[in-house]
C-alpha positions as CSV (number, residue, x, y, z in Angstrom):
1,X,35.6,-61.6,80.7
2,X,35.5,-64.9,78.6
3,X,37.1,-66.2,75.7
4,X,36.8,-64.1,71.9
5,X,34.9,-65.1,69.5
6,X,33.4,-64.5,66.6
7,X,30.0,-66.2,65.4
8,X,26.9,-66.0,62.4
9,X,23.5,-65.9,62.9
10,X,22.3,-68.7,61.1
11,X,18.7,-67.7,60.3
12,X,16.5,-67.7,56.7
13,X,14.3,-69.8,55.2
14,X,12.8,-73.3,56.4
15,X,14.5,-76.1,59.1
16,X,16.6,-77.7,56.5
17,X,17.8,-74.8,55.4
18,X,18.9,-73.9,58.8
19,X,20.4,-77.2,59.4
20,X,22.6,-76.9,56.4
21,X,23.4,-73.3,57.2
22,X,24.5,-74.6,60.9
23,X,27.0,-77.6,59.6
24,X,28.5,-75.2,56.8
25,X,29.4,-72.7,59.5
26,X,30.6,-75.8,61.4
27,X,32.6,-76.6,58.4
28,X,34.3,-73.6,57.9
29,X,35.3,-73.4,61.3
30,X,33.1,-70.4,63.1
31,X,33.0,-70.7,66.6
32,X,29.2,-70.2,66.9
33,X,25.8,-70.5,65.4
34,X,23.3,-68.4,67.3
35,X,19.6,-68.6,65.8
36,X,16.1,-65.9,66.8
37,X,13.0,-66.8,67.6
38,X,10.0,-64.7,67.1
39,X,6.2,-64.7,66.1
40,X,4.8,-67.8,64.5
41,X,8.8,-68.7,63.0
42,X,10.3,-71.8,63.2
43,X,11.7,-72.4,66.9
44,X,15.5,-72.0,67.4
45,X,15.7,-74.3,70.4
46,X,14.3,-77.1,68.7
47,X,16.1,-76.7,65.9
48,X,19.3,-76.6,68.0
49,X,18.3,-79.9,68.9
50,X,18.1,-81.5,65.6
51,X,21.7,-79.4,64.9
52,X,23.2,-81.5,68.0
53,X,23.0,-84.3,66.8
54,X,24.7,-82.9,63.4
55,X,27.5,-81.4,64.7
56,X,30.6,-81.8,66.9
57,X,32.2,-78.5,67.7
58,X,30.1,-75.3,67.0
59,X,28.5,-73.4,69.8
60,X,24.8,-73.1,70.3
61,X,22.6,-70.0,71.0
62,X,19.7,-67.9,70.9
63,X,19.5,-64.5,70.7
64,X,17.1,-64.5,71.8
65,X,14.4,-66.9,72.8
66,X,11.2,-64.6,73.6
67,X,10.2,-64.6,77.5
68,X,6.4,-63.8,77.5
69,X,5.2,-67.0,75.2
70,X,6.5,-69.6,77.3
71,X,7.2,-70.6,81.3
72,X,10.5,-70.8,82.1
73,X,10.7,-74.3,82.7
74,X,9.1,-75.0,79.7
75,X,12.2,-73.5,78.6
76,X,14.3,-75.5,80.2
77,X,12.4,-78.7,79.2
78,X,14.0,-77.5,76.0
79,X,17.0,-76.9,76.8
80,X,17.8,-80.0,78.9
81,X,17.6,-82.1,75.4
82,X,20.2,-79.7,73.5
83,X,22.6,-79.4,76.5
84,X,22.4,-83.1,76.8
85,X,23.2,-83.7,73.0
86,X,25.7,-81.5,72.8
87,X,27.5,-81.0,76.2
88,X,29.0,-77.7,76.8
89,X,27.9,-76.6,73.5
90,X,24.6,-74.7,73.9
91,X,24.3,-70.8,75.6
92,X,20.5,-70.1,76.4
93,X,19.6,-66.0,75.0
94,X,16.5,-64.6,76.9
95,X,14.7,-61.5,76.1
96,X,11.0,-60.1,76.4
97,X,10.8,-58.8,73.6
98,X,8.5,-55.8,72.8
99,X,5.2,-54.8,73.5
100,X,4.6,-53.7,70.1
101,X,5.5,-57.3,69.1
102,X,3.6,-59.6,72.3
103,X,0.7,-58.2,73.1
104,X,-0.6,-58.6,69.7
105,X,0.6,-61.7,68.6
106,X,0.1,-63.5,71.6
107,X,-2.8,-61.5,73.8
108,X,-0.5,-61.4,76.3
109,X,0.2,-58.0,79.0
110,X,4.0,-56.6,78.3
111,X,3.8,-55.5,81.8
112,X,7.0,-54.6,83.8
113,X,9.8,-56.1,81.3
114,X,12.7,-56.3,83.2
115,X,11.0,-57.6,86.4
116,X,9.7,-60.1,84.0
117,X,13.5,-60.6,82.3
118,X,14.9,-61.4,86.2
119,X,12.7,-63.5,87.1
120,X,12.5,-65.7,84.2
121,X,16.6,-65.9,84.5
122,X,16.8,-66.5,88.0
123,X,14.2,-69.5,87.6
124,X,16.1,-70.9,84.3
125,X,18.8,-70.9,86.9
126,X,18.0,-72.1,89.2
127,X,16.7,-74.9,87.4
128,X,19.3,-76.0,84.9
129,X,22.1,-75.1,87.8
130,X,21.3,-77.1,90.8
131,X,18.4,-79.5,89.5
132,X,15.6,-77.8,91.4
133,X,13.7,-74.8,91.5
134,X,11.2,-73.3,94.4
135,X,10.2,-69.7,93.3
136,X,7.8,-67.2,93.7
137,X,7.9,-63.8,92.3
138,X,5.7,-61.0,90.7
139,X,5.1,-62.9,87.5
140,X,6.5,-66.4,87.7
141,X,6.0,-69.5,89.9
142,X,8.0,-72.3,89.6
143,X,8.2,-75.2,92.3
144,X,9.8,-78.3,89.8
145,X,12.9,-80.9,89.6
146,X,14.7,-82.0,87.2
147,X,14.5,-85.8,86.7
148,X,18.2,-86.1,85.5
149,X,21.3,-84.6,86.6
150,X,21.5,-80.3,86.8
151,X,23.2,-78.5,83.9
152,X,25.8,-76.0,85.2
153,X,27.3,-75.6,82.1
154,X,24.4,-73.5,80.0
155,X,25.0,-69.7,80.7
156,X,21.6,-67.9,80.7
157,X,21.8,-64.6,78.7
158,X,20.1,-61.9,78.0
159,X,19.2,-59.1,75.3
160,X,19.6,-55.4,76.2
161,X,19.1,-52.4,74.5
162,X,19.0,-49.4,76.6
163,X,20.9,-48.6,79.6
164,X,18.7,-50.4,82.4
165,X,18.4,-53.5,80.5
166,X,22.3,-53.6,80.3
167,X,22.5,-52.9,84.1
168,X,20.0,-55.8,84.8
169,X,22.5,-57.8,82.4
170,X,25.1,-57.3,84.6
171,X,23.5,-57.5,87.8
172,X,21.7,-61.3,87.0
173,X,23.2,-62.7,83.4
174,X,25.8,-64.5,82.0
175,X,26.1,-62.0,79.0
176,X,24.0,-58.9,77.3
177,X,23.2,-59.5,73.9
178,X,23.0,-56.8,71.8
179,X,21.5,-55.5,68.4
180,X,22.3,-52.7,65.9
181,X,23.6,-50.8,68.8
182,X,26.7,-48.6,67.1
183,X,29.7,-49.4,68.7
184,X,30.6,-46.5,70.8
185,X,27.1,-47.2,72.6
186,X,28.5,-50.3,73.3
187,X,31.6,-48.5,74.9
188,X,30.1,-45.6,76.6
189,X,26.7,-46.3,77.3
190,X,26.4,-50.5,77.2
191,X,29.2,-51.2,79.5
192,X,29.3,-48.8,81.9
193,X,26.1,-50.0,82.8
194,X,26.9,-53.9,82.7
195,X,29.5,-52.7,85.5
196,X,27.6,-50.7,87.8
197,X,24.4,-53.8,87.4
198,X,27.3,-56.5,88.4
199,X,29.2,-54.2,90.9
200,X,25.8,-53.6,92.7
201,X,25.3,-57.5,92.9
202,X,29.1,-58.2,93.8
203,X,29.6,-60.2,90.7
204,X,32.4,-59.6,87.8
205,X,31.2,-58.1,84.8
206,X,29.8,-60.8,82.7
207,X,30.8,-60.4,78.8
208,X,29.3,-58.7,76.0
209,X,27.6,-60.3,73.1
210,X,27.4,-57.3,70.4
211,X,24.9,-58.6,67.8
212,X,25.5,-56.8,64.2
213,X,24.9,-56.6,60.8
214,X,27.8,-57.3,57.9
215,X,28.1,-56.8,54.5
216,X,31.2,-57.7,52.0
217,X,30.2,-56.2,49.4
218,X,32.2,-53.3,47.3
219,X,29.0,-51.3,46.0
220,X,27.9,-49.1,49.3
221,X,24.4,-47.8,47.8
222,X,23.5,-51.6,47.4
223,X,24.8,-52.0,50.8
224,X,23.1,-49.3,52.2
225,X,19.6,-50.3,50.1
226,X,19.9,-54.3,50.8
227,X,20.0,-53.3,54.8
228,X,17.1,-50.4,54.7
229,X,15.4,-53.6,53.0
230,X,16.5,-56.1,55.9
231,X,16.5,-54.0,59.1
232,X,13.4,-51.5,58.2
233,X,12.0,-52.0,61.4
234,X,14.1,-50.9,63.7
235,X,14.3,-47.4,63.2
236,X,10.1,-47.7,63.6
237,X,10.5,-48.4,67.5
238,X,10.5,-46.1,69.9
239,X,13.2,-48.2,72.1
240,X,15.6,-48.3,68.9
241,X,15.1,-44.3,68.3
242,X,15.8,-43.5,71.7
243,X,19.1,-46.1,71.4
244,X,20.4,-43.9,68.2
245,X,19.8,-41.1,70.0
246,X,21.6,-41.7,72.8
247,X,24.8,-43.0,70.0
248,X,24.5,-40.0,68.8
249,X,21.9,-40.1,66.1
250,X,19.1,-38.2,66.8
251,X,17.5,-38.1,63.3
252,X,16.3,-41.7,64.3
253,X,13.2,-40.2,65.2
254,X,12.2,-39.6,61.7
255,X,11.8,-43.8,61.5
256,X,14.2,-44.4,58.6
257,X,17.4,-45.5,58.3
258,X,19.9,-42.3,57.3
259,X,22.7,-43.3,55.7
260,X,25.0,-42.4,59.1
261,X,22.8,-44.8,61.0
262,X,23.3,-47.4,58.4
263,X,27.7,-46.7,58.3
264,X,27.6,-46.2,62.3
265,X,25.7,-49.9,62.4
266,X,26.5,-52.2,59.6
267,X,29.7,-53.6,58.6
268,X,30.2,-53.0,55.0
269,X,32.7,-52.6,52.3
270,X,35.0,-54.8,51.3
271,X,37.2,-57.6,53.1
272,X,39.4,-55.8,55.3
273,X,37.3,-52.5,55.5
274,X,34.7,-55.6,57.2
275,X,37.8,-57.0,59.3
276,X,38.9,-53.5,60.3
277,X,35.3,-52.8,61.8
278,X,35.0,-56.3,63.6
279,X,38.3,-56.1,65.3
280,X,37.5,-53.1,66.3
281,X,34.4,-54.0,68.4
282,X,36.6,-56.2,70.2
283,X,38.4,-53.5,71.0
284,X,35.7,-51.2,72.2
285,X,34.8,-54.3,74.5
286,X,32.9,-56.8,72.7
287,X,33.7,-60.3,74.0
288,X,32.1,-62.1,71.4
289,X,30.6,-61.0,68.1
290,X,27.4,-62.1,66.5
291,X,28.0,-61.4,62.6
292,X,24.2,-61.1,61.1
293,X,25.0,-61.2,57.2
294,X,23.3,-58.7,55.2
295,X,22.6,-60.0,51.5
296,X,23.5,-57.4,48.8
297,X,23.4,-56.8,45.2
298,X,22.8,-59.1,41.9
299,X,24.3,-62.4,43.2
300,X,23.4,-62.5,47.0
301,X,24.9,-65.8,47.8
302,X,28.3,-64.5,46.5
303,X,27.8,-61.7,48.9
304,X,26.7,-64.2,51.3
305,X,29.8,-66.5,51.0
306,X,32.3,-63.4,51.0
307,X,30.8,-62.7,54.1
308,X,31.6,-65.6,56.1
309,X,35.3,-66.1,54.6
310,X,35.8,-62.5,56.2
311,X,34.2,-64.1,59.7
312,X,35.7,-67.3,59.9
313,X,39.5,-65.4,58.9
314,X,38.5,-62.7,61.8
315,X,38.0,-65.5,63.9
316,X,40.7,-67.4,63.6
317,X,42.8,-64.6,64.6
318,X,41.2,-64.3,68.1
């Protein structure tokens, strides 16, 4: 299933504050730094690639990099110059995103999303795996070589959020990435499906990546206010409502965070109440855990900095 680990995502404000936010992690020994793109933001990928060059140990990924706005092997042009900087370092997240998001940002048809998902994966691949790639499929063509040696070493991922999305996970990639999805979604309904996708394929179950929100922070209503604040989207999508749902939270459909939603989903309270609920994902199945830091209160970068002391000691204990 993969090795443990625990890791932040690193995004918030411009490049060089991502840059610094990268080598700190990096400094206080968390195992990964895992960056989003989306909409006109700053692009994780290249930004990896300026974070290569900075670092030494810290794993690299995105989670996710958006599907729809570019060809896969402009994707993998991408790629190519991280995973050469930093060998072995980099893990390549894939989703497509919304249509609620792409079709009016970019213009482009959502059409068929996980047809759109398995494509793009097998052709990043193909490509990055053995240096060559002849494809045709409903909505990608790719006939191209790469001019250096293949890349075996950069799992292709992918983001999942209902049950079909985590079956295609485990049917074609090298992990499901997650998001606010509670944790007994992960275990009953996130899973399961991961092992019927790779047990129709004849693969083993590739790991899970469970994406979620933290807070160290002893005041709960600040807690609770600072993520409505941060994370007011999601109850707003259709796809996320029918996720709570299905974990048991049906008042989803109202569009607002209810105070269950936010306890079932973000990590908060103080140090060990945090530890408590991270070790516990592992124990529900999590391979590896994305920590997204939720700023709370008066003095955010203390809440900030409590945050990632909890993370890095959780991780050490992996």
């Amino acid at each position: 299933m993969g090795e443990k680990r625990i890791g932040v995502a690193a995004m918030g404000g411009d490049s060089k504050d991502v840059l610094a936010r990268i080598e700190d992690l990096e400094r206080r020994s968390i195992g990964a730094a895992w960056l989003t793109t989306g909409g006109a933001g700053i692009d994780g990928i290249t930004l990896f690639a300026a974070a290569a060059a900075r670092t030494e140990n810290i794993l690299l990924g995105t989670c996710i990099t958006p599907t729809y706005p570019r060809h896969p092997i402009t994707t993998v042009q991408q790629v190519q110059v991280v995973a050469q900087l930093a060998p072995g370092r980099f893990r390549l997240g894939l989703g497509p995103s919304h249509k609620i998001s792409i079709e009016p940002t970019y213009g482009i048809e959502h059409t068929a999303p996980l047809t759109n998902l398995k494509e793009y994966i097998q052709v990043c691949k193909s490509l990055l795996w053995d240096g060559e790639v002849d494809y045709d499929g409903t909505q990608y063509h790719a006939h191209a070589r790469l001019a250096n040696d293949p890349i075996p070493d950069v799992p292709v991922m992918a983001s999942a959020l209902r049950r079909r999305s985590f079956e295609a996970c485990g049917e074609v990639a090298d992990g499901a990435i997650s998001w606010v999805c509670p944790g007994n979604y992960l275990r009953d309904v996130a899973l399961p499906a991961m092992r019927r996708g790779a047990e129709r394929a004849g693969r083993p179950t590739p790991p899970l990546v469970a994406h979620a929100p933290v807070c160290v922070h002893d005041n709960a209503d600040e807690a609770r206010a600072a993520s409505r604040e941060q994370l007011s989207n999601y109850p707003r999508s259709p796809f996320y409502q029918q996720m709570f749902a299905a974990s048991g939270h049906p008042e989803a459909s109202s569009g607002e965070w209810t105070d269950g939603m936010i306890d079932d989903v973000v990590f908060m309270g103080g140090e060990e109440a945090v530890a408590d609920r991270l070790r516990e994902l592992f124990a529900m199945g999590a391979t590896e855990v994305i920590a997204h830091p939720v700023l709370a209160g008066a003095d955010r970068e203390a809440t900030a900095n409590r945050s990632l002391e909890v993370i890095a000691a959780v991780g050490r204990t992996l």
